[in-house]
N, C-alpha and C positions, 0 to 999 in steps of 0.2 A: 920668969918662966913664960915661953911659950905656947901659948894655946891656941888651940883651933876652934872657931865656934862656928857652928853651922847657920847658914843665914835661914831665919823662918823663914817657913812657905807662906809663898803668898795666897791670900784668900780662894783665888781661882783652881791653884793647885787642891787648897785643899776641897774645895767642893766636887772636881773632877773624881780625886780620890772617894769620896764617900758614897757619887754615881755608881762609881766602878762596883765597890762593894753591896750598893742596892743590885745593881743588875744581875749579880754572880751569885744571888740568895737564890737557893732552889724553889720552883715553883713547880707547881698541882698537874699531871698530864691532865689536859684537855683533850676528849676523843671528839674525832671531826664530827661534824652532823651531817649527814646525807638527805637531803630532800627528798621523799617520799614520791616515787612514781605513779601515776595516775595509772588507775586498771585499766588495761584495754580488754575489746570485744574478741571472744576466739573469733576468729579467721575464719570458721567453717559457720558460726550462727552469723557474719556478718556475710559471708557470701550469698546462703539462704535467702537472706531479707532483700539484698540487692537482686536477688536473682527474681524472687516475687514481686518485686516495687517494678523492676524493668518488665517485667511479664504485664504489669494489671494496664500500667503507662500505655503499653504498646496496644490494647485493643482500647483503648482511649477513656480507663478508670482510673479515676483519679479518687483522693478522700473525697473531694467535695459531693463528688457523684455517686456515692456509698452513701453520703447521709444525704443528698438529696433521693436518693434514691428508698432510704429508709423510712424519708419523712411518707413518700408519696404511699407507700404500702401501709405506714400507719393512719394515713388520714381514706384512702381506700376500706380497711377494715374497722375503723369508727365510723364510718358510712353504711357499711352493710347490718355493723350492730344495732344502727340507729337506726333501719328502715324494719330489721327483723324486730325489735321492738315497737314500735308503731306498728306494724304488721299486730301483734298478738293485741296492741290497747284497742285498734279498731276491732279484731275478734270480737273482745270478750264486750267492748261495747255494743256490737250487734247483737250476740246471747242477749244480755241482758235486756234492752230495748227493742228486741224484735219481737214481731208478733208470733202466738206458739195457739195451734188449731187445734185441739181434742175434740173428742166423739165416746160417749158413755152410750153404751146398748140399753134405754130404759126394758127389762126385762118382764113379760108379764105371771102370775102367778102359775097359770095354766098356757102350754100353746095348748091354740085352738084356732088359732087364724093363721095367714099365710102375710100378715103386714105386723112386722116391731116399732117401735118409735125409736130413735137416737135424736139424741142430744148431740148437738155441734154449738161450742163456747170457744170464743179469744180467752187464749188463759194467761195471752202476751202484754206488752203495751204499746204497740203501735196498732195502727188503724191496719184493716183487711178489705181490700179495694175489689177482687175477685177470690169466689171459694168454689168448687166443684167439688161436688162428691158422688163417687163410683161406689156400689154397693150390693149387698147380695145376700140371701139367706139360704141357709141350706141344712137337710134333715138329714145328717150322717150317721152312717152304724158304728158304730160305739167303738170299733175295732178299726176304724179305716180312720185318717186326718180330713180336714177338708181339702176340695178340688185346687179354690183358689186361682180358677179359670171364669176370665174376666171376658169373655169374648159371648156374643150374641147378646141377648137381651138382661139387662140387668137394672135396675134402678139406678136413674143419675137425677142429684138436686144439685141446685141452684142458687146461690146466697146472694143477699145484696151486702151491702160495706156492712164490716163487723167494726166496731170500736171494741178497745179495753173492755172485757166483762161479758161483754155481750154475746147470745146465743140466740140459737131458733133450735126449734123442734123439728124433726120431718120424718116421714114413715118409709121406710126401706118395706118394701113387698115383693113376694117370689114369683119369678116369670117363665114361663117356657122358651129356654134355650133359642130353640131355633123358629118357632112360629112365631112369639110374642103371647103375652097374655098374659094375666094372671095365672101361676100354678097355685092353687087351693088346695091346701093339705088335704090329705086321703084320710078317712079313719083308722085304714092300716097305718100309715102313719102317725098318729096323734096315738095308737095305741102301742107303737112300739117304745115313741117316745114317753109312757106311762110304767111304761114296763122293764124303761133301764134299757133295752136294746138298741137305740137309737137316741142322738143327743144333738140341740139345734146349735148352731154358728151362724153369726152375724159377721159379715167380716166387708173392710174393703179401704178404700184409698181416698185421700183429703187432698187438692193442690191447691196452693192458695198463694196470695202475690204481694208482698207489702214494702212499703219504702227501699228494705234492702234485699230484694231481691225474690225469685220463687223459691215457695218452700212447699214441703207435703208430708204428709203424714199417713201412715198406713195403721189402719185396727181391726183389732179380730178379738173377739169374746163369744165364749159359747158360754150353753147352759144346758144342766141335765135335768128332767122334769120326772123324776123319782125317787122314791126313796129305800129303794133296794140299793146294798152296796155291792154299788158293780163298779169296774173299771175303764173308763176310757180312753182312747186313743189321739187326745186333743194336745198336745204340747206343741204338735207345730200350729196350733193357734195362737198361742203365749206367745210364741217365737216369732209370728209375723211382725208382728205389733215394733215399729221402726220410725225412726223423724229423720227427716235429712231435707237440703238445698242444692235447689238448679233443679236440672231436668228431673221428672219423675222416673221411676223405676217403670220396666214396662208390664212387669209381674209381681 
């Protein structure tokens, strides 16, 4: 009997075959990846920005000249902080170490004379090198303020250097306006001023000089010598009563 018999495959054949049949197994769809496109700027905020960068360029600002420019205004305005500052610590250091001039009216129980005594005291702490004082008395009706006209004849004292604490006494006495001289209360007077119709005022002006600078001081105290209740017209006496520096007041 004849037979036909197939020659094996050879090794190669059959490895070829078994490729084939890996390759032809179905496999997974894979969706492509698309790389991710990077945002851009709208077109309309990037023209904006170029149009203001070529703007500042052209009149010749640049960053750097922005924050030099910002530095210069900050270190400007911590400059004026700093001087307004020192400004106010040397203030309140003159208040406190300057010298300060009062005047107390020693008042007596009865007028009866045409001369009061005041007291003039440093109530400060530095020394007082010159002191003048301008001063005046005057028998008002009870209804009217005082004149507080300082022109013609009036008493002026004197002082030598005040230290801390220090004072003098001195007698303010009334004069005639325009001849000079002693005015010597009248009895009419002295009885009006008993009678509540009439009430006396001391008043007048302190100018004085000390390390920092001129200073003065204005006072006015009156007194009524009765004791009928009646009313007076003295509040712009209260209200002269004022301290201030540099030039004096001329009234």
């Amino acid at each position: 009997m004849n037979s036909t018999e197939n020659p094996p495959e050879s090794e190669s054949e059959s490895n070829n075959t078994k490729n084939k049949q890996h390759l032809a197994k179905p496999q997974g769809v894979i969706a492509p990846q698309v790389a991710p496109t990077e945002l851009q700027p709208e077109e309309s905020n990037n023209s904006w920005y170029e149009s203001v960068k070529s703007c500042l360029v052209s009149w010749g600002i640049t960053p750097w000249r922005i924050l030099e420019g910002l530095g210069i205004a900050a270190a400007i305005a911590y400059a004026i902080i700093t001087f307004c500052q020192w400004q106010d610590l040397r203030h309140n250091f003159a208040i406190d170490e300057r010298a300060w001039i009062k005047a107390k009216v020693l008042w007596p129980v009865q007028m009866t004379d045409d001369r009061i005594p005041v007291q003039v005291i440093n109530v400060g702490k530095s020394v007082v090198d010159t002191t003048i004082m301008n001063a005046d008395i005057e028998v008002v009706d009870r209804a009217s303020p005082p004149s507080f006209d300082r022109s013609g004849w009036h008493s002026v004292s004197i002082f030598e250097t005040l230290f801390p604490s220090d004072g003098d006494v001195v007698t303010v006495a009334r004069y005639h306006r325009t001849e000079g001289g002693e005015f010597q209360l009248s009895d009419s007077e002295i009885k009006a001023l008993t009678k509540g119709d009439s009430y006396a005022a001391v008043w007048g002006q302190i100018n004085y000089r000390d390390q920092f600078g001129e200073h003065w001081t204005k006072f006015c105290e009156w007194k009524a010598f009765t004791d009928n209740m009646t009313q007076f017209t003295a509040a712009s006496c209260t209200e002269y009563n004022s301290v201030g520096d540099g030039k004096p007041p001329d009234k």
